[in-house]
C-alpha positions in Angstrom: 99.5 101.8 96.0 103.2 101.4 96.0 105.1 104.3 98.4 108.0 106.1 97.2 110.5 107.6 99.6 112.4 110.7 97.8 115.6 111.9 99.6 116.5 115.0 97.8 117.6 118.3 99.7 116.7 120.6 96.5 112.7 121.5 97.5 112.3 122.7 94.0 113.3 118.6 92.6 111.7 117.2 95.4 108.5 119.0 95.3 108.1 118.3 91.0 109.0 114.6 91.7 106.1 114.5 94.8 103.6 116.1 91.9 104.1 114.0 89.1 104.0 110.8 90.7 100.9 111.3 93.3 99.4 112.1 90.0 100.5 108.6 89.2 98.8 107.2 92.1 101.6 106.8 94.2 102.3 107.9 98.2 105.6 109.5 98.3 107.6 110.6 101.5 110.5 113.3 101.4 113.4 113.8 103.1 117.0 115.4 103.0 119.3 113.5 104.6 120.8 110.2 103.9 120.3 109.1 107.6 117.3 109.8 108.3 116.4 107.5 105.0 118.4 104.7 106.3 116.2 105.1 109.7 113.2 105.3 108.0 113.4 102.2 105.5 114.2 100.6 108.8 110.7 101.5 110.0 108.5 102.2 107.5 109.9 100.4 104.2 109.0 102.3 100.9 108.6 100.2 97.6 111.1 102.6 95.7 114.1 105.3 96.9 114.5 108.1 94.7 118.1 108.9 95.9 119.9 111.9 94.9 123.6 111.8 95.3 124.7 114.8 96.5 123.0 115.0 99.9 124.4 117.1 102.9 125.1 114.4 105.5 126.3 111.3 103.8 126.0 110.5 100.0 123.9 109.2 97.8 126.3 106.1 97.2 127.3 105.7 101.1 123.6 106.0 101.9 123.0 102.9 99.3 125.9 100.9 100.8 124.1 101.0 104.0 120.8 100.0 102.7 121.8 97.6 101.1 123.3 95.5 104.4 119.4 94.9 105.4 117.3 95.9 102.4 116.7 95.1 99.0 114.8 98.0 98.4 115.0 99.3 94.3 117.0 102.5 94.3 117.0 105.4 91.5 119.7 107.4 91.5 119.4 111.2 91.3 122.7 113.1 90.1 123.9 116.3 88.5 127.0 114.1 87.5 126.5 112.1 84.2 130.4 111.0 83.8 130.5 107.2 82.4 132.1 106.4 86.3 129.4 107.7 88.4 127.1 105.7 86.9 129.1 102.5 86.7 129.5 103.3 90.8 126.1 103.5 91.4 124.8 100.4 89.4 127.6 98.3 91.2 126.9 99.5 94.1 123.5 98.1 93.9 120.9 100.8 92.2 118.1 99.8 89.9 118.8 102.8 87.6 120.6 106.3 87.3 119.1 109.6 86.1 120.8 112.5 85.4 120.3 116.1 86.3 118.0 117.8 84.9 115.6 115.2 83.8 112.0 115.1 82.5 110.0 114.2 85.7 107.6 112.4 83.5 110.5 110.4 82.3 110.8 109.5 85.6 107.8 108.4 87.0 107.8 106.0 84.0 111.4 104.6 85.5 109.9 104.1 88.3 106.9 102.1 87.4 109.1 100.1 84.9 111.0 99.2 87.9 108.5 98.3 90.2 106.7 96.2 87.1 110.2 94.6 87.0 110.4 93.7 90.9 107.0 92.7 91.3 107.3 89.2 90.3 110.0 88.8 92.8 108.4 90.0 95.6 105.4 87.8 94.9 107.9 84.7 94.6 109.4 86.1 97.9 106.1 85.9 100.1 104.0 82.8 98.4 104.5 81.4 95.0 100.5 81.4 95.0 100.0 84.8 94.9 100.8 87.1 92.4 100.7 91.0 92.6 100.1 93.1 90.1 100.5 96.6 90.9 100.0 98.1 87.2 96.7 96.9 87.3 95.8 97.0 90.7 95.1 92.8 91.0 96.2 90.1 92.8 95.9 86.3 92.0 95.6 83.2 93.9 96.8 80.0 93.1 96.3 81.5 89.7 92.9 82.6 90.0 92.1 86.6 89.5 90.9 87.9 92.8 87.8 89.9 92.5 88.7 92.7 95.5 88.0 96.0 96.7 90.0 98.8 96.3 89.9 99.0 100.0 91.2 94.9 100.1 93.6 95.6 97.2 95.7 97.9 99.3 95.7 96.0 102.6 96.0 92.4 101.3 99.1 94.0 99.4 100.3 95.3 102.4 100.0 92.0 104.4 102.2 90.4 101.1 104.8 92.7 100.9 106.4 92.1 104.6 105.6 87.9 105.2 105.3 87.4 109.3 104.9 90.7 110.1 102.0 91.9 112.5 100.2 94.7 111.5 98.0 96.4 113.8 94.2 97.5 113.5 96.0 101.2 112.9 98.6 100.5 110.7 96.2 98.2 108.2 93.8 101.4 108.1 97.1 103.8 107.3 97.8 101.1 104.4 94.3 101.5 103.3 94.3 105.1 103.4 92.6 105.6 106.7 92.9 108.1 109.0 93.3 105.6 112.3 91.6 108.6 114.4 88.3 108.2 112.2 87.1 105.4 114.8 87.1 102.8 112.0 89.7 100.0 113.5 86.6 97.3 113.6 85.9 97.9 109.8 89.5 95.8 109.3 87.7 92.9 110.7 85.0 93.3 108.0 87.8 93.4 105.4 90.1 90.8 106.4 86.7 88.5 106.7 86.0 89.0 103.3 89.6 88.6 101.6 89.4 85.1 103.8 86.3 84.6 102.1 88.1 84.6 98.8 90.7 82.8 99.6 89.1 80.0 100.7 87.2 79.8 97.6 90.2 79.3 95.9 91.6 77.0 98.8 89.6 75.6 101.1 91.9 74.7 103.7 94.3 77.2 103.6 94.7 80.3 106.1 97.4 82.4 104.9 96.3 85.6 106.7 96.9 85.0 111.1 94.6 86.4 113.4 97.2 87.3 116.4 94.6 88.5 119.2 95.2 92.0 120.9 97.9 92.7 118.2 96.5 92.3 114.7 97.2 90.5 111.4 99.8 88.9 109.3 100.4 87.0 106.6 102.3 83.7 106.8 103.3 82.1 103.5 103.7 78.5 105.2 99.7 78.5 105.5 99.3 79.8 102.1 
């Protein structure tokens, strides 16, 4: 399911935000600091920033300058300030939306999947005009045929789509699935990505958009889609 990363240095905000939207069926991530966002969008890229403005290192707008020099990321602002300017700032600057403080968290998790249902198509286009994700109701289509997956294969074919070329590893494929990699399951991976290939190739026969890259892991390539 998509992953939100919330970078709010209130625990009281963060820790409502964190409850209402697991209960959505999202994976959130907290932190404080504007930085350590940055760093960790660098590494591990969330589908959605929560960003509130008013952080103790660098702000919320500075933090979204930066991110936006290397991601495309959607970005909900979080601010006590509701003047007409602050919001202008932050839209221009390139946020998705702006809520002010204090909010309905409810209100927000909706936002947030209104958001991601808006995004969704693009990053589809981005990695293969075959597929399309759906992430409201959990599918994914292939040359415009309804894939008939597993939870399990939902989650890590989505993963695969959402970052084109890169190479996953046995471990970080079970993480996406929801895995613990210590649970000695690496090998069941194979099992999945044999079956999603299965499917694909019912839909087309010669293509191979999932790369087997021995002693590293997977990928997907959209060029063999």
């Amino acid at each position: 399911m998509p992953h939100i990363l919330i970078v709010e240095d209130e625990a009281a905000i963060a820790d409502t935000l964190i409850f209402v939207l697991q209960g959505e069926g999202f994976t959130t991530t907290w932190l404080t600091l504007g930085q350590a966002a940055l760093d960790h969008q660098r590494q591990t890229p969330a589908d959605l920033i929560i960003l509130d403005i008013g952080l103790p290192d660098i702000t919320g707008f500075e933090t979204c300058k930066q991110l936006r020099r290397f991601s495309e990321v959607p970005v909900m602002f979080l601010s006590a300030r509701d003047g007409e300017i602050d919001r202008v700032v932050g839209l221009e600057i390139g946020a998705d939306d702006y809520v002010v403080k204090p909010f309905s968290p409810r209100e927000v998790a909706a936002r947030v999947k209104a958001i991601l249902k808006r995004v969704a198509p693009v990053a589809a286009s981005a990695n293969g005009s075959r597929f399309q994700v759906d992430q409201e109701r959990v599918q994914i289509s292939y040359g415009g045929q309804l894939l008939n997956l597993t939870r399990h294969e939902f989650r890590l074919l989505n993963c695969l789509l959402e970052q084109p070329e890169r190479v996953f590893s046995r471990e970080q494929l079970l993480d996406a699935v929801g895995v613990p990699a210590d649970a000695g399951y690496e090998r069941n991976i194979d099992s999945h990505i044999k079956s999603l290939r299965s499917k694909l190739r019912s839909v087309a026969a010669e293509a191979e958009p999932i790369q087997t890259h021995r002693g590293l892991g997977y990928s997907y390539s959209p060029s063999h889609s």
